[in-house]
Backbone as CSV, one residue per row, in Angstrom:
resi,resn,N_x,N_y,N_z,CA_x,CA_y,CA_z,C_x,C_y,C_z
1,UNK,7.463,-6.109,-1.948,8.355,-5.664,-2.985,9.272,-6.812,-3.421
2,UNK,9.789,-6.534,-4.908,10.929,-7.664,-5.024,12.176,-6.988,-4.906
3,UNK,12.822,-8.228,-4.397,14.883,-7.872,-4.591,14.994,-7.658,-5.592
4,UNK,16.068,-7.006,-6.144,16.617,-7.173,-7.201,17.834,-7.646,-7.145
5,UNK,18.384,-8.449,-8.432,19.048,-9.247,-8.420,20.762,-8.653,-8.425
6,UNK,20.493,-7.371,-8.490,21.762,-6.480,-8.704,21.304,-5.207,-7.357
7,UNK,22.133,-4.991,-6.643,21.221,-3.727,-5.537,21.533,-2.528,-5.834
8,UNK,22.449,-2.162,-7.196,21.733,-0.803,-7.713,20.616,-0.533,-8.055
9,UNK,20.218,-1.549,-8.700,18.960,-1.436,-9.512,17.595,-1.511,-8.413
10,UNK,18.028,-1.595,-6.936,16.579,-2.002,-6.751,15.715,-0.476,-6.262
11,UNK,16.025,0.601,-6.575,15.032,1.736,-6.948,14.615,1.468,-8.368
12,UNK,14.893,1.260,-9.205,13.940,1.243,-10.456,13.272,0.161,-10.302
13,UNK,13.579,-1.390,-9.559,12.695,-2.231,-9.978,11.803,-1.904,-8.773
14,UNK,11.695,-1.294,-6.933,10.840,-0.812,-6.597,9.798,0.028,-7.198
15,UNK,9.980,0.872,-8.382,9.308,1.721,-9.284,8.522,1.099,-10.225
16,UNK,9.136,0.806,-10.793,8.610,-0.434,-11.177,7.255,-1.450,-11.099
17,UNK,7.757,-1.731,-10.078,6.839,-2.346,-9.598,6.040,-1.913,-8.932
18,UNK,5.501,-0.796,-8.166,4.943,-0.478,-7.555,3.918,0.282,-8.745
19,UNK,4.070,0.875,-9.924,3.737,1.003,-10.965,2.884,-0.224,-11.711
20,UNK,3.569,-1.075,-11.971,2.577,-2.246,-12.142,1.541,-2.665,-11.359
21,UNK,1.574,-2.592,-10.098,0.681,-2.692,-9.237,-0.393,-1.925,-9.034
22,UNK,0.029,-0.576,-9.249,-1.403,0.845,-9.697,-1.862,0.285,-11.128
23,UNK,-1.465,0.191,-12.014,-1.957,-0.549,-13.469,-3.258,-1.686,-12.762
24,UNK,-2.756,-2.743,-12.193,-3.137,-3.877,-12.426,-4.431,-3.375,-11.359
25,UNK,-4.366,-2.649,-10.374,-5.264,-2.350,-9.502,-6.413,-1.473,-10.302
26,UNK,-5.850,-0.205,-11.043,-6.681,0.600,-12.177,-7.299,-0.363,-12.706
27,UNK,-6.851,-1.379,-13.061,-7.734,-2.376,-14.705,-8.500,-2.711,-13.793
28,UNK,-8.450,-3.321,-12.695,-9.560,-3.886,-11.902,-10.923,-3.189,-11.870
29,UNK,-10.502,-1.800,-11.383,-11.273,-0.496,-11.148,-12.370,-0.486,-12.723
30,UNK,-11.732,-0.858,-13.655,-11.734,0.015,-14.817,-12.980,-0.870,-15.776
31,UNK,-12.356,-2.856,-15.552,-13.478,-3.464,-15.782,-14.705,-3.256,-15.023
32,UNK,-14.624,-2.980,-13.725,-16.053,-2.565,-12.703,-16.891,-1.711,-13.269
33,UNK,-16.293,-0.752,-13.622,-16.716,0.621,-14.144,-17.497,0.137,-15.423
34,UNK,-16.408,-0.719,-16.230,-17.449,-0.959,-17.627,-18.205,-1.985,-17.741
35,UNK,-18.124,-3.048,-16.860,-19.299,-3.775,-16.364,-20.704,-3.192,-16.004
36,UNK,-20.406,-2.043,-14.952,-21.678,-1.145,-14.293,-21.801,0.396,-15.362
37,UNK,-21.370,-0.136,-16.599,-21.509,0.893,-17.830,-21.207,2.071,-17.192
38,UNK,-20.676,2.392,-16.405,-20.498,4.158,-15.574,-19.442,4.646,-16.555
39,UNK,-20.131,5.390,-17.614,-18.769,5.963,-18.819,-17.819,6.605,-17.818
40,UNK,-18.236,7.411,-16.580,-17.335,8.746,-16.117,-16.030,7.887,-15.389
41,UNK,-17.153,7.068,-14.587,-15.632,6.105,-13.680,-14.945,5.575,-14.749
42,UNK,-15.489,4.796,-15.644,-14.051,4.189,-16.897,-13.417,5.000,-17.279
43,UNK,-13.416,6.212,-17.983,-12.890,7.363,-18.491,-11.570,7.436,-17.266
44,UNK,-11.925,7.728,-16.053,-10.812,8.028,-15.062,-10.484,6.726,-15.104
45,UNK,-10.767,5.622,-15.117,-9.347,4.384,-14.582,-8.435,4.190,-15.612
46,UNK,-9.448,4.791,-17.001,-8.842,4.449,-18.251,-7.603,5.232,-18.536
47,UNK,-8.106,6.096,-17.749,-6.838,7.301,-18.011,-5.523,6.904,-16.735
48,UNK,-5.689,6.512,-15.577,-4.839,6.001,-14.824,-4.130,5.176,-14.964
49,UNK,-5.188,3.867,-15.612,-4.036,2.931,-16.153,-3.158,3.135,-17.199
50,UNK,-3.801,4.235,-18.235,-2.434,4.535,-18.727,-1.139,5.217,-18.781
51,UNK,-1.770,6.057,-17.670,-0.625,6.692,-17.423,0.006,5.825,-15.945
52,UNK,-0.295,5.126,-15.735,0.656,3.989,-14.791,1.537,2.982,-15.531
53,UNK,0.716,2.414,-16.637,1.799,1.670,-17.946,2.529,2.448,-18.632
54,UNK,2.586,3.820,-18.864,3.655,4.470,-19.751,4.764,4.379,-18.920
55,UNK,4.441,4.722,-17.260,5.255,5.176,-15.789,6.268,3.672,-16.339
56,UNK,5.335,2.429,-16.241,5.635,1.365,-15.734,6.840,1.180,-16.992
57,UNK,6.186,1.430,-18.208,7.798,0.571,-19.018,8.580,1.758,-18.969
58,UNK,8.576,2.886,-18.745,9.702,3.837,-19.034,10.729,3.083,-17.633
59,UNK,10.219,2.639,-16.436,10.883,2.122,-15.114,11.706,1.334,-16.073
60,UNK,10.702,0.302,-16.712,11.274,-1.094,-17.352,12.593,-0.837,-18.294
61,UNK,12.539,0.232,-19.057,13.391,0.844,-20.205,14.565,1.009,-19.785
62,UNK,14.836,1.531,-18.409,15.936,1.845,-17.457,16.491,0.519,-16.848
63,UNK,16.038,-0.533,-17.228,16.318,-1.915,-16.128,17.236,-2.527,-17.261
64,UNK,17.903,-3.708,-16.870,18.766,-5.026,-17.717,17.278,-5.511,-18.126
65,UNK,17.390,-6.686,-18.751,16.605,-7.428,-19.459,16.082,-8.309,-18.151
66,UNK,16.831,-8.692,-17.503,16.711,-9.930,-16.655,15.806,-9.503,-15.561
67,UNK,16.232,-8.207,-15.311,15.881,-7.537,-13.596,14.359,-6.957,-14.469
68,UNK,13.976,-6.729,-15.521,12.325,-6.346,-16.154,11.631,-7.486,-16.425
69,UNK,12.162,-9.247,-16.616,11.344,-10.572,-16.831,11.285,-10.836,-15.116
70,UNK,12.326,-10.346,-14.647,12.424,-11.393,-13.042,10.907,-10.246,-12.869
71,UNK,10.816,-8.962,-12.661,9.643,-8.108,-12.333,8.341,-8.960,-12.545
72,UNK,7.995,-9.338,-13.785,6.629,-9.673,-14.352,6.714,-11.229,-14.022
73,UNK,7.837,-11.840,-14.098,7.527,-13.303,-13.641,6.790,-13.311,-12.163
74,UNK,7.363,-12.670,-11.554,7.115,-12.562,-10.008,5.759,-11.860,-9.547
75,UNK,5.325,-11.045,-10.816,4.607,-10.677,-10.273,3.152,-11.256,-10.678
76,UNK,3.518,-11.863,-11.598,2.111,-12.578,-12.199,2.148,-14.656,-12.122
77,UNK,3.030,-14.353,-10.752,3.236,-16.068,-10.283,2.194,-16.518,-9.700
């Protein structure tokens, strides 16, 4: 998990992030699926990952500016 740079905030950026992390894990899932053309498995990751990115910026929406770039810097270092 990351700190956050303020320690109210670090339940939303745990949320957050842990949200981005089901996303980024779904897409994984999701190219497999449409690589091995399986419409049924894409359909479900397709639908996970998006409802993990809506999860993920509504977290983000609730954050400062700084404590939602420090999130994605860190997490895509």
């Amino acid at each position: 998990m990351i700190t956050a740079l303020n320690k109210k905030h670090q339940k939303q950026v745990n949320k957050a992030y842990k949200y981005l992390a089901k996303y980024d894990q779904s897409n994984t899932l999701r190219d497999h699926a449409e690589g091995d053309e399986d419409e049924k498995a894409f359909k479900k990751y397709d639908r996970i990952c998006i409802d993990a990115f809506d999860k993920y910026l509504d977290a983000l929406a609730e954050l400062p500016k700084r404590e939602a770039d420090r999130i994605e810097k860190i997490y895509y270092k």
